[in-house]
C-alpha positions in Angstrom: 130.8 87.1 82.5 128.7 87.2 85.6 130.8 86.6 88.5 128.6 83.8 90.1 128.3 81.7 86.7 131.5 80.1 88.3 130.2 76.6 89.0 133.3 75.0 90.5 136.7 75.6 92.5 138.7 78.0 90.5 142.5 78.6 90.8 144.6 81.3 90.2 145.8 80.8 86.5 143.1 78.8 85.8 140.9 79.6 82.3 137.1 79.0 82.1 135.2 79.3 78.8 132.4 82.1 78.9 129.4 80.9 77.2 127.7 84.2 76.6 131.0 85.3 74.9 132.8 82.2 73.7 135.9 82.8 74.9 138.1 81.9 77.1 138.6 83.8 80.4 141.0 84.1 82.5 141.4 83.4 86.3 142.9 85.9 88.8 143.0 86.4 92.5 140.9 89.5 91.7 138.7 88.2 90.1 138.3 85.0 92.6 137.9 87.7 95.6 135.3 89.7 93.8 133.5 86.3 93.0 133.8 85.2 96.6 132.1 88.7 98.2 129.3 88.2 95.6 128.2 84.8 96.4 129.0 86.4 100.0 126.4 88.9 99.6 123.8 87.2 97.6 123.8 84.7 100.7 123.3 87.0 102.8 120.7 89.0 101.0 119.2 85.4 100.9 119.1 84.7 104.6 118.0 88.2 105.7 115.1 88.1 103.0 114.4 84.3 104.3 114.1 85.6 107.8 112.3 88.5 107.1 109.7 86.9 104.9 106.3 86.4 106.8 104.7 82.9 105.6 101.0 85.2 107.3 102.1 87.2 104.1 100.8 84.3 102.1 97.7 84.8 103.0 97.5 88.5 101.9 99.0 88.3 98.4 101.0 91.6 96.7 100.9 95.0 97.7 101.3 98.5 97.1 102.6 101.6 99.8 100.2 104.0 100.7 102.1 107.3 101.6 100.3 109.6 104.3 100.8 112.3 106.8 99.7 111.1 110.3 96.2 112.2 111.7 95.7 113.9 108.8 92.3 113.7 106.9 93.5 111.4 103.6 93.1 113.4 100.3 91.2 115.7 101.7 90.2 117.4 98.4 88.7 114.2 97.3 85.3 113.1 98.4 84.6 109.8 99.7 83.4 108.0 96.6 86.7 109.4 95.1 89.4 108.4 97.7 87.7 104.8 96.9 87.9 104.8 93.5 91.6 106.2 94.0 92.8 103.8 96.6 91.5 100.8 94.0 92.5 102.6 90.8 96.6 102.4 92.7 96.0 99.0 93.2 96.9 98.7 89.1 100.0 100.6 89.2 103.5 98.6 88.1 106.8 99.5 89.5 107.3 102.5 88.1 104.1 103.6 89.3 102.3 103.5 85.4 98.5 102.3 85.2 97.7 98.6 83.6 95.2 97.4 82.9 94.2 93.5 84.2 95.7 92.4 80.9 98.6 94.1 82.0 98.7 96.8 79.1 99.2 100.5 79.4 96.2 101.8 80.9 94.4 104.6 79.5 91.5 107.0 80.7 88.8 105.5 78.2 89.3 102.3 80.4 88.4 103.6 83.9 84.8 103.9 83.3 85.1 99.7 82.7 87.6 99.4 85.3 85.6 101.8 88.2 82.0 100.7 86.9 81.2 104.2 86.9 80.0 106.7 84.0 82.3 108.7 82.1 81.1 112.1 83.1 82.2 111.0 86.8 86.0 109.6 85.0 86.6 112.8 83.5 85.9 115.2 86.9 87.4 111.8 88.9 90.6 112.6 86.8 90.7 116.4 86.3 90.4 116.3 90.2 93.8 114.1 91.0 95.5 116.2 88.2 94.9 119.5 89.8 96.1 117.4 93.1 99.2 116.1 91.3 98.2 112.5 92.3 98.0 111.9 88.6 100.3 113.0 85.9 98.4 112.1 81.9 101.6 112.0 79.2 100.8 113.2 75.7 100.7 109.4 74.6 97.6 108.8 76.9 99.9 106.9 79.7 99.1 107.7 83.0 101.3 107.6 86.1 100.2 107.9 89.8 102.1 110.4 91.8 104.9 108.0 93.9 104.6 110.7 96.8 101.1 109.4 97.3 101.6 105.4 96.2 104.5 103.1 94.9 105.1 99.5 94.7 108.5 97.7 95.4 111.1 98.2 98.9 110.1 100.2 101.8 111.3 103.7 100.8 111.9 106.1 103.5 110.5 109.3 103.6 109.4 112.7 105.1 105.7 111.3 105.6 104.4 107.6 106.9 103.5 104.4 104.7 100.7 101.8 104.7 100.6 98.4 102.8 97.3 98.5 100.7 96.6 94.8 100.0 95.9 94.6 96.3 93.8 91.6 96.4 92.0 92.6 99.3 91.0 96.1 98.2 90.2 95.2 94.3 87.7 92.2 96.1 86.3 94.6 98.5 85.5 97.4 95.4 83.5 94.7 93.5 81.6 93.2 96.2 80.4 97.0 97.0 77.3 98.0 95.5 78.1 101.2 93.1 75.9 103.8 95.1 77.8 102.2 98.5 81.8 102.3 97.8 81.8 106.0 99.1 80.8 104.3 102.5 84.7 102.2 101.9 86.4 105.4 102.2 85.5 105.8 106.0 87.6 102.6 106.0 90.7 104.5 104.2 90.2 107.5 106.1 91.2 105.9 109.0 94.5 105.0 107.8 96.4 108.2 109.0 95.1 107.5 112.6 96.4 103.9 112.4 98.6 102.1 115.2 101.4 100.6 112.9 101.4 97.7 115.7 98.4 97.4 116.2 96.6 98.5 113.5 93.8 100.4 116.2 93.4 103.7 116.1 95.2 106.2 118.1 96.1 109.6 118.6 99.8 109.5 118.7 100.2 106.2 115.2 104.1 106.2 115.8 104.7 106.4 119.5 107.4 104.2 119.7 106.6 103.6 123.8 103.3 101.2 123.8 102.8 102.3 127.3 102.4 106.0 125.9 99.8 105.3 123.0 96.8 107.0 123.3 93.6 105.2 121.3 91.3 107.6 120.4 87.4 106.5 120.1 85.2 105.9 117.0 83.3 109.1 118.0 86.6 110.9 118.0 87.1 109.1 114.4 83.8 110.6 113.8 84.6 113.5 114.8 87.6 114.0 112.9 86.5 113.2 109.7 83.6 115.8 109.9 80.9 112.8 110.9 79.6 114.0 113.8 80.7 112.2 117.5 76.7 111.8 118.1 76.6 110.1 114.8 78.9 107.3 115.7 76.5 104.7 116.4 75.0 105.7 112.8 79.2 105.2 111.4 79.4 102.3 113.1 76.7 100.0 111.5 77.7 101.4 108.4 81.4 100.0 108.4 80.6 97.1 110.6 78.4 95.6 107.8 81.8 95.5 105.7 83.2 92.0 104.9 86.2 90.6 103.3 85.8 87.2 103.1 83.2 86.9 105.6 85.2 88.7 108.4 84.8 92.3 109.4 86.6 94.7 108.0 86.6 96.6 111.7 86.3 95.3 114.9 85.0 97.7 117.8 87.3 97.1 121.0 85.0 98.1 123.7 85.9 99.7 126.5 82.4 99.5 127.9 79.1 99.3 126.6 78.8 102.7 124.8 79.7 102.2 121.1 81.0 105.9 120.8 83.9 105.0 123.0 84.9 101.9 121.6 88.3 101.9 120.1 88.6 100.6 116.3 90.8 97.5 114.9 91.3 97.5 111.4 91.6 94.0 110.0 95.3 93.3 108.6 94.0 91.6 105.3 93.4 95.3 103.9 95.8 97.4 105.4 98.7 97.2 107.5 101.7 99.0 108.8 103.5 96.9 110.4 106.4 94.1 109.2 104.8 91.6 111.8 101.7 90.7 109.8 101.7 87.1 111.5 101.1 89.1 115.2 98.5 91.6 113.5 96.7 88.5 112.5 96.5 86.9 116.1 95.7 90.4 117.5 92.7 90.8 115.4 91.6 87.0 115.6 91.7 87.6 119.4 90.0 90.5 119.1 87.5 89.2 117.0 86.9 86.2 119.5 86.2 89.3 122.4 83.6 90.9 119.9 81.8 87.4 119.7 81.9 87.0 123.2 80.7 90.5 124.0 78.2 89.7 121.7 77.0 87.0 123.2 77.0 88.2 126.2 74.6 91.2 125.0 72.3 89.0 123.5 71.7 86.6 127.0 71.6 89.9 128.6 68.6 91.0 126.0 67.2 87.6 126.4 67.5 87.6 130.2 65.3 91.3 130.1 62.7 90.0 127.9 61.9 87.0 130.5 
């Protein structure tokens, strides 16, 4: 018998009958104190879970951990349109990291090409390629499983390398609102992940400085620059991943720092990814960011106004 099925004052001596069992049970001081540090530490589980929970989490719905090594190119052995499909394709794992399908059954190879909206030639090298990368392991019964170095669901785990949530929700809505010959343009998004703040979800040099006054934001030309781009192509990245939307909000905001997009410093919006516990203050942070970009906006557009009269 479960140790909390006790539903009222016991006594030493006392007898309770045990449904699951039918018998009758007897009543210790053992067994009292064992019953007393459980409901001890379930209430306690309770109020630390309670005060830990986020109601900004709402919002955001389940998600998975993305496991990276910081400012390191993601998956590098993966091209763009393949760290997309890879990044949704983990949003289906369950928590022991095997593929389902939407319908919640195991999920097979033959379904990807549904799943990905893409043609089975592209499954097959898509698949060969994260099995020669042990990102995917196939089982002999068709099952496949996703590498939990790389992704898992369930408690923080920690580890040798840094994690991101990846908002299933978010990501899944994101991949279908893509046109098909566009989604490789998402993965600049996920490629920035290893250069994320895990406060502030901006990107910087140094993600887990653990001194705010010592973080060093790096610019979307050195984003550019990083992920083989170009720096003089920023502008060019720029209105690329600024036409993104979840929801009708950006899914980047350009901080500037003055009126040359190359040095503007890059927010990514919480509702996709996030690293930090304090999603209710990444929310506010990008809202007030957001509200900066409108105004600096504005504030372009009288000044275009003003030059053309």
């Amino acid at each position: 018998m479960r140790t909390d099925d006790f539903s009222l004052i016991l006594e030493d001596g006392d007898h309770v009958y045990d449904e699951k069992n039918g018998e009758l049970v007897s009543i210790t001081y053992d067994t009292l104190l064992l019953t007393e540090i459980e409901l001890r530490r379930k209430k306690k589980q309770k109020y630390f879970a309670d005060k830990m929970r986020n109601p900004a989490f709402d919002d955001y719905g389940t998600f998975l951990w993305l496991c990276f090594n910081p400012i390191e190119d993601l998956f590098p052995d993966l091209n763009g349109t393949e760290v997309t499909m890879l990044i949704m394709l983990s949003t289906f794992i369950d928590y022991s990291n095997l593929l389902l399908t939407p319908n919640n059954k195991r999920m097979h190879q033959s379904d990807l090409v549904a799943l990905l909206q893409t043609s089975k030639a592209t499954i097959s090298r898509f698949v060969n390629k994260l099995k020669r990368n042990n990102i995917i392991d196939v089982k002999s019964n068709g099952d496949m499983y996703l590498n939990t170095d790389s992704f898992y669901r369930g408690e923080y785990r920690q580890r040798k390398t840094k994690t991101t949530r990846v908002y299933i929700n978010t990501c899944r809505k994101l991949y279908y609102a893509s046109e098909k010959g566009q989604r490789n343009k998402l993965s600049f998004i996920f490629r920035m992940i290893p250069w994320m703040d895990y406060r502030h979800n901006i990107l910087v040099a140094n993600p887990y400085e653990k001194d705010e006054e010592n973080v060093q934001p790096i610019s979307l030309g050195d984003f550019a620059e990083f992920i083989g781009y170009g720096r003089t192509n920023a502008s060019s990245l720029w209105r690329t991943i600024s036409k993104i939307k979840i929801d009708g909000e950006p899914v980047v905001l350009a901080v500037m720092r003055n009126l040359n997009m190359t040095d503007a410093t890059v927010m990514v919006n919480p509702k996709l990814l996030c690293g930090s516990r304090d999603v209710g203050t990444m929310r506010i942070l990008f809202r007030d960011a957001k509200k900066k970009g409108d105004e600096h906006k504005a504030y372009l557009n009288m000044m275009k106004y003003t030059k053309r009269n």
